[in-house]
Backbone as a printed PyTorch tensor [residue, N CA C, xyz], in Angstrom:
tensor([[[-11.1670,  -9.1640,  -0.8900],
         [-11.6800,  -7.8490,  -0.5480],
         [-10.5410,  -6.8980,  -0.1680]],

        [[ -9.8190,  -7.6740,   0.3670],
         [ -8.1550,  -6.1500,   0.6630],
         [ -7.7740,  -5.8270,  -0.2630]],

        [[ -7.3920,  -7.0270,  -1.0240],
         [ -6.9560,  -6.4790,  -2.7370],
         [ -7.8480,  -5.1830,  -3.5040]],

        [[ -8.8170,  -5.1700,  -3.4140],
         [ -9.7440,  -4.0180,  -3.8160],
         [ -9.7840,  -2.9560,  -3.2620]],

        [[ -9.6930,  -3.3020,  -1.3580],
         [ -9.6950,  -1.7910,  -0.6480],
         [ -8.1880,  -0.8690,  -0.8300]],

        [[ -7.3190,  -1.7610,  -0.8920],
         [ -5.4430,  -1.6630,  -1.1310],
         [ -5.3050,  -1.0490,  -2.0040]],

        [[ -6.4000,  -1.3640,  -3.4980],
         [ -6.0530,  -0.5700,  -4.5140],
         [ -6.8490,   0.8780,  -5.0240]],

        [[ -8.0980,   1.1530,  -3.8550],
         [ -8.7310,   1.7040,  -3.5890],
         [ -8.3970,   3.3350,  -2.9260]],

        [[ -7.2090,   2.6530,  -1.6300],
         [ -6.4180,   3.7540,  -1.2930],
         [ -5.1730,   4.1730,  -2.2740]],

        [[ -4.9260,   3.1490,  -2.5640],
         [ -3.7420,   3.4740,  -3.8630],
         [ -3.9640,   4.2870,  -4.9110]],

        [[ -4.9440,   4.3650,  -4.9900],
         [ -5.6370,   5.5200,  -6.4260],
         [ -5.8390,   6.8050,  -5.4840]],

        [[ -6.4880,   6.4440,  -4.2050],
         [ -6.4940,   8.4890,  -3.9480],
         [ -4.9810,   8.8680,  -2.6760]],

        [[ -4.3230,   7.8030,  -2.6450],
         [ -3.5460,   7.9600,  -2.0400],
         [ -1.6430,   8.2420,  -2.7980]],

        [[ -1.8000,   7.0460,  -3.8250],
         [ -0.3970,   7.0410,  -3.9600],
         [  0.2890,   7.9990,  -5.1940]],

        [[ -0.0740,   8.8340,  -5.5900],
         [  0.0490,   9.9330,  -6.6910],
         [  0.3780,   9.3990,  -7.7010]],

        [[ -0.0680,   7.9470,  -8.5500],
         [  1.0410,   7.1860,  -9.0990],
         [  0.6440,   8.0260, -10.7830]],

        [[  1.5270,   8.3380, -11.3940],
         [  1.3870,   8.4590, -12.9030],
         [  1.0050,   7.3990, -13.6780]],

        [[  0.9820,   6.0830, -13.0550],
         [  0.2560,   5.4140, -13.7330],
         [ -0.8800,   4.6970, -13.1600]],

        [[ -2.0590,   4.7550, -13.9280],
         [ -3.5100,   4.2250, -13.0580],
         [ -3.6710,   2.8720, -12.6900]],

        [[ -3.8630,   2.6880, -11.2190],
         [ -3.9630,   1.9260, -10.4430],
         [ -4.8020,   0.7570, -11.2840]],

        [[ -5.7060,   0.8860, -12.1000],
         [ -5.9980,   0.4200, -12.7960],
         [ -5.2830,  -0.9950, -14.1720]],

        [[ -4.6470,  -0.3630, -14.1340],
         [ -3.5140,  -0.7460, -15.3640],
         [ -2.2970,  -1.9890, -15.0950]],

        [[ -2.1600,  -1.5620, -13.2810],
         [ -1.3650,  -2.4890, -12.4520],
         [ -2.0130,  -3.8580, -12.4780]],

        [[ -0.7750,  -4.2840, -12.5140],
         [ -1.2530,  -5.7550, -11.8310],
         [ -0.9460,  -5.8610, -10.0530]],

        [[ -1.3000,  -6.7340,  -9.7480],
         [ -1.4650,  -6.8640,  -8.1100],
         [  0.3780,  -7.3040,  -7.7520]],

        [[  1.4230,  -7.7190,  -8.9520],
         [  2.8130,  -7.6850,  -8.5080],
         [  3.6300,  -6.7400,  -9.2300]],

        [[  2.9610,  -5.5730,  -9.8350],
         [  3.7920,  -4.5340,  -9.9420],
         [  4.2980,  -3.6820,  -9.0740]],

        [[  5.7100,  -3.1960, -10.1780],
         [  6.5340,  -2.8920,  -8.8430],
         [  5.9830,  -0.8880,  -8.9360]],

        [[  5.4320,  -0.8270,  -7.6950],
         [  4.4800,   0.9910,  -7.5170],
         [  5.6780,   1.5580,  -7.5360]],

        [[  6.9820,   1.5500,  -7.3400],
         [  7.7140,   2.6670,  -7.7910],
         [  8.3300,   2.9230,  -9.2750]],

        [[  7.9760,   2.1630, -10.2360],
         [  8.4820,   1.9740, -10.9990],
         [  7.0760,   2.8490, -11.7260]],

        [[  6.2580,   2.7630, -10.7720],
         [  4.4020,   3.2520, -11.1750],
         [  4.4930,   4.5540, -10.6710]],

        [[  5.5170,   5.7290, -10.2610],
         [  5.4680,   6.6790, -10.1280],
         [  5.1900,   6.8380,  -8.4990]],

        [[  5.2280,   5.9160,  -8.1020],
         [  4.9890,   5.7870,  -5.9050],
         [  6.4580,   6.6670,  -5.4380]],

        [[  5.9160,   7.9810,  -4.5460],
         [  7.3210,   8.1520,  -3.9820],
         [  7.5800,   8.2270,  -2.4440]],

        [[  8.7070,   8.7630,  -2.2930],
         [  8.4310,   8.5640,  -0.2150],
         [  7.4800,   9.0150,  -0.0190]],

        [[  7.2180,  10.8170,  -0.1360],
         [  6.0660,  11.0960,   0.3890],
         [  4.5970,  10.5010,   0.3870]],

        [[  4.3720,  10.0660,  -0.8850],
         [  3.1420,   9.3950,  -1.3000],
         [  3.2820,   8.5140,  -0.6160]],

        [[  4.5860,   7.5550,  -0.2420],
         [  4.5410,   6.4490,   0.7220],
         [  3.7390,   6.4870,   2.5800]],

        [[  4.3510,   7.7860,   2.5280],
         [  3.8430,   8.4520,   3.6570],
         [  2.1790,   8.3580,   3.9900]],

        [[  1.5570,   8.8840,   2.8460],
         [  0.2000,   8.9850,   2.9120],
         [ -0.6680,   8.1680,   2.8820]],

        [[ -0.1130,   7.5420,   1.7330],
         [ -0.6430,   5.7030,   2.0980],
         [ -0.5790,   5.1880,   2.8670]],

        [[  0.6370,   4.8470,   3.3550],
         [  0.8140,   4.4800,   5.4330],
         [ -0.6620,   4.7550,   6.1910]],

        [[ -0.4440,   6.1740,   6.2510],
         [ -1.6340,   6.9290,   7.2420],
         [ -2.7230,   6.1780,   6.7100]],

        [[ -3.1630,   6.1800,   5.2560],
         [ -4.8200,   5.5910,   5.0880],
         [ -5.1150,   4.5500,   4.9750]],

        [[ -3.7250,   3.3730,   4.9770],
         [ -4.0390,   2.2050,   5.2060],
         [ -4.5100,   1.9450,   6.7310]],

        [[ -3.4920,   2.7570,   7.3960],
         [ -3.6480,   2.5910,   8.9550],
         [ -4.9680,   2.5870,   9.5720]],

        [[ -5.6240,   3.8300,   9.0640],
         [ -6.7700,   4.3710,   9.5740],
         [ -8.0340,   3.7250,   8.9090]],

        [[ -7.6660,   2.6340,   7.4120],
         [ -8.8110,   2.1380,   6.9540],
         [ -8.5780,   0.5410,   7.5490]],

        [[ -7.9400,  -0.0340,   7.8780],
         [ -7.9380,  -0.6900,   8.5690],
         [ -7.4880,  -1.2290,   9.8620]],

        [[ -7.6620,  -0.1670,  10.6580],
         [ -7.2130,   0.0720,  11.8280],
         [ -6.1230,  -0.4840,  12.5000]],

        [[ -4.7810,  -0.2420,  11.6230],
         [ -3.5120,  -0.6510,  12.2710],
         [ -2.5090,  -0.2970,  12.2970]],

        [[ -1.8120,  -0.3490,  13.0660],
         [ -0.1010,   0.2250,  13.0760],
         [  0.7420,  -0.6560,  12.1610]],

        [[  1.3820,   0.3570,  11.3210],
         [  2.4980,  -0.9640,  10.6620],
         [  3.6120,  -0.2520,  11.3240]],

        [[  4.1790,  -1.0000,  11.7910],
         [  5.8490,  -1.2740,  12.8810],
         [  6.7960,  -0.1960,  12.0260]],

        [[  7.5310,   0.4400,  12.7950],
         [  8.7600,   0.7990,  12.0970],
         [  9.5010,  -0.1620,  11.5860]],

        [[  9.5500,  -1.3640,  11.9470],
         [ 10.2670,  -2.1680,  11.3130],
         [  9.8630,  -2.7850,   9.4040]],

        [[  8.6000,  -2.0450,   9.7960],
         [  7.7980,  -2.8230,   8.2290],
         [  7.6670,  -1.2690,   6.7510]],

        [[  8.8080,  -0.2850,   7.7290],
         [  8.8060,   0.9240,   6.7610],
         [  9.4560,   1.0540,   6.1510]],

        [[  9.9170,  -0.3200,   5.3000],
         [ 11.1610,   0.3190,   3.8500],
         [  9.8860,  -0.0380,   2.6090]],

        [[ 10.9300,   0.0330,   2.0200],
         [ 10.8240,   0.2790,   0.5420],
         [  9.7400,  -1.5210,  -0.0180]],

        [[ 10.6360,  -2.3400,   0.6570],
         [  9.9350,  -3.6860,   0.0800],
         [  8.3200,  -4.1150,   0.4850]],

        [[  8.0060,  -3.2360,   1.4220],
         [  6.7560,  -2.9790,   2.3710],
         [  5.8820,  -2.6220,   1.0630]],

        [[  6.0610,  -1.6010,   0.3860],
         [  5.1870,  -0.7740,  -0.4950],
         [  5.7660,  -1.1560,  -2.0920]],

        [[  6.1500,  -2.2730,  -2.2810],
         [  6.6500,  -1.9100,  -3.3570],
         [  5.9150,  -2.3740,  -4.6000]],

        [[  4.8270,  -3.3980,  -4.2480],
         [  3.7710,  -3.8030,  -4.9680],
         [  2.4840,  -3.8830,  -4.1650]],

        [[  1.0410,  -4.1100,  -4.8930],
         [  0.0350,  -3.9780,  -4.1780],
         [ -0.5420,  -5.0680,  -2.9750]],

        [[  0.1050,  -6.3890,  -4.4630],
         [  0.2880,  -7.7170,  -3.0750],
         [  1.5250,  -7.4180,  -1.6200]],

        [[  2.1540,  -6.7220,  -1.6810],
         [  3.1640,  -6.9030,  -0.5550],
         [  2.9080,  -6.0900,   0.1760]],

        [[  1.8660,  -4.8740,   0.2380],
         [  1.0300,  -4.2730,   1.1610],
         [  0.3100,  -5.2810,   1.4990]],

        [[ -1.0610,  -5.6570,   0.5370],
         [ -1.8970,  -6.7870,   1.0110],
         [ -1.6040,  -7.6990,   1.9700]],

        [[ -0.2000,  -8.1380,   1.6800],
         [  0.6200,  -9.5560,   2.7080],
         [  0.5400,  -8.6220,   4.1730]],

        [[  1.1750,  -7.1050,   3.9500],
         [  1.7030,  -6.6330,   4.8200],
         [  0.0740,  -6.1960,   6.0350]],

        [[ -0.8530,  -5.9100,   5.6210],
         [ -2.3540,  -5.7560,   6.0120],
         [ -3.0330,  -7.1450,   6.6870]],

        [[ -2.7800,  -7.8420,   5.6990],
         [ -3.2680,  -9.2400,   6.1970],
         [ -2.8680,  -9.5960,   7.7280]],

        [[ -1.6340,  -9.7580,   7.8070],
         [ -0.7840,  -9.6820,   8.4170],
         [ -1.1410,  -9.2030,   9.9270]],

        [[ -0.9600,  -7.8940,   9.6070],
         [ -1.6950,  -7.1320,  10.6330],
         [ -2.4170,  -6.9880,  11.2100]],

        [[ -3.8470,  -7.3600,  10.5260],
         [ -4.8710,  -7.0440,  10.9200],
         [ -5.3530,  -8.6460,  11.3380]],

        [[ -4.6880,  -9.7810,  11.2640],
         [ -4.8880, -10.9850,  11.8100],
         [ -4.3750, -11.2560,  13.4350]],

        [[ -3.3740,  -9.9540,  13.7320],
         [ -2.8910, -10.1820,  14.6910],
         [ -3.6540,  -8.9250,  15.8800]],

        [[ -4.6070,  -8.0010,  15.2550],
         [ -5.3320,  -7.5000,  16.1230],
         [ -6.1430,  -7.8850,  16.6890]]])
């Protein structure tokens, strides 16, 4: 079910030129048109759709860089709330 909500925000969130659709769950989203800012926004609606803080420590690039490594990164999170 995260896998679906992950890719859910990823379509109205991550501006990607290519449809979320089309991805596989280990593609790499910048290579899918993902940029900082869009990184930005996604942050916020992951946060707020599943009610969590991701750490400054979990804000580079390898955090967002596919849909599973959000997922890991959610899971994660939201196991420890």
């Amino acid at each position: 079910m995260t896998v679906q909500k992950v890719r859910e925000i990823l379509e109205k969130n991550g501006r990607l030129s290519t449809p979320v659709t089309d991805l596989a769950d280990d593609s790499d989203l910048y290579n899918a048109g993902l940029t900082s800012l869009a990184t930005v926004g996604l942050m916020l609606a992951l946060e707020d759709e599943f009610n969590i803080e991701i750490p400054d420590s979990m804000l580079g690039r390898k955090t967002f860089s596919s849909i599973q490594s959000i997922v890991d990164v959610v899971e994660q999170l939201t196991q420890k709330a």
